[in-house]
N, C-alpha and C positions, 0 to 999 in steps of 0.2 A: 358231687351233689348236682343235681336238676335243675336247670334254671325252670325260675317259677314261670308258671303257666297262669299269667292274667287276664286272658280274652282268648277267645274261640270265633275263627270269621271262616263257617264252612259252606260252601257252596250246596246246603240241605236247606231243605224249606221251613219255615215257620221256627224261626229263631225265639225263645225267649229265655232272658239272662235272669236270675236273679244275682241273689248280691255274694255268692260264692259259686254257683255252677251256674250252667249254660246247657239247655235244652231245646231237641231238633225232633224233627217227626224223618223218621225213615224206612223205606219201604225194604225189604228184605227181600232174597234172590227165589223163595217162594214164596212170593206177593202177600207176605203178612207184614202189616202194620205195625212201625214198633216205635219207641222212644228212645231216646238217647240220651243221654244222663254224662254231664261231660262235669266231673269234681276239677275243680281251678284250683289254683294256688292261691286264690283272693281270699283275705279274711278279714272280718268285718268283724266290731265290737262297737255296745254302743247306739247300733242300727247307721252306722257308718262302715265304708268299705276302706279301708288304711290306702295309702300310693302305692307300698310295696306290699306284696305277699310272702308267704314260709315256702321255699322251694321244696316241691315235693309232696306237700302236703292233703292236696286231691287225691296221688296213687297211695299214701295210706289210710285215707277215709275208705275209699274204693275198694282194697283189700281186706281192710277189717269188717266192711258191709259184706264183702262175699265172702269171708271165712262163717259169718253169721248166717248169710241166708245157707249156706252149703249147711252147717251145723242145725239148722232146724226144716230140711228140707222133710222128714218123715213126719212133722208136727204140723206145717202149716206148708199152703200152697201161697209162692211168691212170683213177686214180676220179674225177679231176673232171667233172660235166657242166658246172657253172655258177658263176659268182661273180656271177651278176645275183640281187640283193634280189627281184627285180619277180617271179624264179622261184618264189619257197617261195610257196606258196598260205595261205592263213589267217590274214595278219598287218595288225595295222595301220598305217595313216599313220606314227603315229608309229613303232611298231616298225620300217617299212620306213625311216624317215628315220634311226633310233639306229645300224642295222645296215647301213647300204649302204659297202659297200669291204670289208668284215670279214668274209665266209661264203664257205663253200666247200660246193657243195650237191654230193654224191659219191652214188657208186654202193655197196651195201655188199658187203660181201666177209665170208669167214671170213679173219680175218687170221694169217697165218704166223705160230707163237709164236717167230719170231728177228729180233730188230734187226740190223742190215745196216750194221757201218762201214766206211770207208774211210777207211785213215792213208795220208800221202803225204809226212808231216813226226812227225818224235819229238817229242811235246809231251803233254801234261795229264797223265793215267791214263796212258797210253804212256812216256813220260819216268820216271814215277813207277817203274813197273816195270824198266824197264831199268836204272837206278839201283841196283836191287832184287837184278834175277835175269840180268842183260845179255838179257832178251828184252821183247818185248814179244805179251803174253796168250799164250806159251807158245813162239812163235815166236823162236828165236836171230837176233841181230841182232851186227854187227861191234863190236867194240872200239872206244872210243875217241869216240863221238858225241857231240856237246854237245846240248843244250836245242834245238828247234827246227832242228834240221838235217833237210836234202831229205833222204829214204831212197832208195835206190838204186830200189826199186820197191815201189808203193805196195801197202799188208797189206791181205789181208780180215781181220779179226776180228771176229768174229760173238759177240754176246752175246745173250741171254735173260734175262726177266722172272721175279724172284721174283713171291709170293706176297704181300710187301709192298709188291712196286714198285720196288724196286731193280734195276738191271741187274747179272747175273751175267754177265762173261767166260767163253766157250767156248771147246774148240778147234771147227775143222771135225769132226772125227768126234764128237765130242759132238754138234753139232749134225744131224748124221746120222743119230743115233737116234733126235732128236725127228720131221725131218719127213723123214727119205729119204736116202738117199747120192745120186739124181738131182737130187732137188728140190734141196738141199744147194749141190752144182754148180753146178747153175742160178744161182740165189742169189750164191755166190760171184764167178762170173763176170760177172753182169750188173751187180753192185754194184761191181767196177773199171772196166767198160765205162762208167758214165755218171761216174763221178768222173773219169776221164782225161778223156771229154768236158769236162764242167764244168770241171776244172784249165785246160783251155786255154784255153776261152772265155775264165775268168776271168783270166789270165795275158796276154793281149790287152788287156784294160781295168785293169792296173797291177795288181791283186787277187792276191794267194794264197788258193786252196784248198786249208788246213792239213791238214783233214781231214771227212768229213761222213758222216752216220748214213741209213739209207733202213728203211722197212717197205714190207713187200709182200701181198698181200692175194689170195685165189682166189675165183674166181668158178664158181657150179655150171656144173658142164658144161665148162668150159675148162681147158686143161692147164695151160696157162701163168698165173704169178699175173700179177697187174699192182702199179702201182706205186698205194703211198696214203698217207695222212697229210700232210704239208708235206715239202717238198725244197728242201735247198741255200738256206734261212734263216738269216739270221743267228743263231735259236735254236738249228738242228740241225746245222749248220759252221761250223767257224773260218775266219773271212775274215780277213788282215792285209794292210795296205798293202808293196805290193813294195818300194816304195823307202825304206820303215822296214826290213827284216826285216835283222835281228843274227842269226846264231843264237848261241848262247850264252847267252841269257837267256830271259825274258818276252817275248811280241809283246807290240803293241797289237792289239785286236780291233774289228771293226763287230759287237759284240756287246755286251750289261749288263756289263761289265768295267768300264765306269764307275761300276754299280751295286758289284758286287760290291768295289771298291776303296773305296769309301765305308762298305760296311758293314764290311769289315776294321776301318776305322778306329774305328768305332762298336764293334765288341767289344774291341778293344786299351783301349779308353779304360775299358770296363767297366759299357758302355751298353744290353749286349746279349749274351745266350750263345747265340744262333743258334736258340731255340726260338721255339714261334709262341705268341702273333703276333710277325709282323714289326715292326719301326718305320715311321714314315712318311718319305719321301724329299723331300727338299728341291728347293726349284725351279731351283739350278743340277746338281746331277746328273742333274733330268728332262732339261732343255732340253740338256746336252752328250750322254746317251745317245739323245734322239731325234734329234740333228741324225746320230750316228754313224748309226741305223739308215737313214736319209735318204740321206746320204752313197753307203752301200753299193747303196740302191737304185738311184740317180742314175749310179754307176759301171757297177754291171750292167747295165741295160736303157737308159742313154744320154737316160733322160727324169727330168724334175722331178716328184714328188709331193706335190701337197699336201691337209694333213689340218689 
């Protein structure tokens, strides 16, 4: 296995980290402009970043976003050009050997200020609310729904980006007046159109797509935005095993659900109040959370990974 990859210090311009990757502006060998998308092995729960990271676990987010963009490439134009190392210009040996499986070298866009979900199942944030208000971000939903039940047809709910980074819930006409009542539409509809896709693919291979988030990104000159960032991740949807699913309670996930079960228990105990830093995670929570991420790759694209 890989040792984990928790920082990136590359001699490219215009660094910036978030709290799992790390992103560079680089010029390519015929003078296009492009981005760098560098997935870490840092993982974060909480809105904290842990001390230690899952070795390996950037090159299978990285993977499972290009087996998706490759898989919807006749459906939607997206920003990847590459996840070949050998592409970014200016790096060394070693930098090319730390970094190979882990980049996604894109195209850049000005990016739509609306995240893009798709609920297909009442769970997280969703569940939360209907509990609440019987809807879900504003939307009336039927009586009577337990934890993790199918919905009759799956929600757009579109949220936005404070100022600190938290995601604010919209409705559709809120988000309307950010970027359009067309663009809006757009948006709306394209963002159930690749979730039914994906639902079924993954529904094929024993998987539920619980639910999953997209950004979309404009390109000068072109009407239509295109798709960016990661897709259908185990970071950015909820994958649960078909032949576990109860509703009525908690799934299990091919996501840090192993992480974040562990650290439950590290705040109960009174080991930890969820501020940063994180604590450091133990060598059996890495090893069962990376076999899950593994698992789910190996389900989806019907191949073995290894890191």
């Amino acid at each position: 296995m890989t040792q984990a990859l928790l920082d990136t210090a590359l001699s490219l311009p215009n660094r910036r980290s978030g709290k799992v990757r790390d992103l560079y502006d680089v010029q390519l060998a015929d003078g296009t402009d492009a981005l760098l998308i560098i997935a870490t092995d840092r993982v974060s729960a909480f809105d904290v970043v842990m001390q230690n990271g899952l070795p390996g676990r950037g090159i299978i987010l990285t993977q499972i976003s290009k087996f998706w963009f490759d898989h919807f490439s006749d459906e939607i134009s997206h920003h990847l050009i590459s996840t070949d190392i050998r592409d970014v210009p200016g790096l060394s040996e070693a930098e090319y050997s730390a970094l190979a499986g882990r980049i996604m070298l894109c195209r850049k866009t000005q990016v739509v200020p609306i995240e893009c979900i798709a609920r297909g199942y009442i769970t997280g944030s969703g569940w939360k609310d209907y509990q609440v208000s019987g809807s879900v971000c504003g939307i009336q939903l039927p009586a009577g729904l337990r934890n993790s039940d199918r919905l009759a047809q799956p929600l757009f709910t579109p949220s936005t980006k404070a100022d600190d980074g938290h995601d604010e819930n919209i409705s559709a006409a809120q988000g309307a007046d950010i970027v359009g009542e067309d663009l809006m539409n757009w948006l709306g509809e394209k963002t159930l159109l690749l979730y039914a896709s994906a639902r079924d693919y993954a529904a094929e291979r024993g998987i539920i797509l619980a639910d999953t988030k997209f950004e979309f990104g404009q390109l000068e000159g072109q009407p239509e935005p295109i798709l960016i960032d990661e897709i259908f991740t185990p970071d950015s949807s909820r994958f649960w095993p078909a032949e576990e699913w109860e509703p009525g309670r908690e799934q299990n996930s091919f996501d840090k659900q192993i992480v974040r079960n562990y650290l439950e228990t590290v705040v109960a105990e009174g080991q930890w109040d969820k501020s940063s830093p994180g604590p450091a995670l133990p060598d059996e929570v890495i090893e069962l959370s990376l076999a899950r991420y593994l698992e789910a790759y190996r389900l989806l694209t019907g191949e073995e990974l290894a890191i």
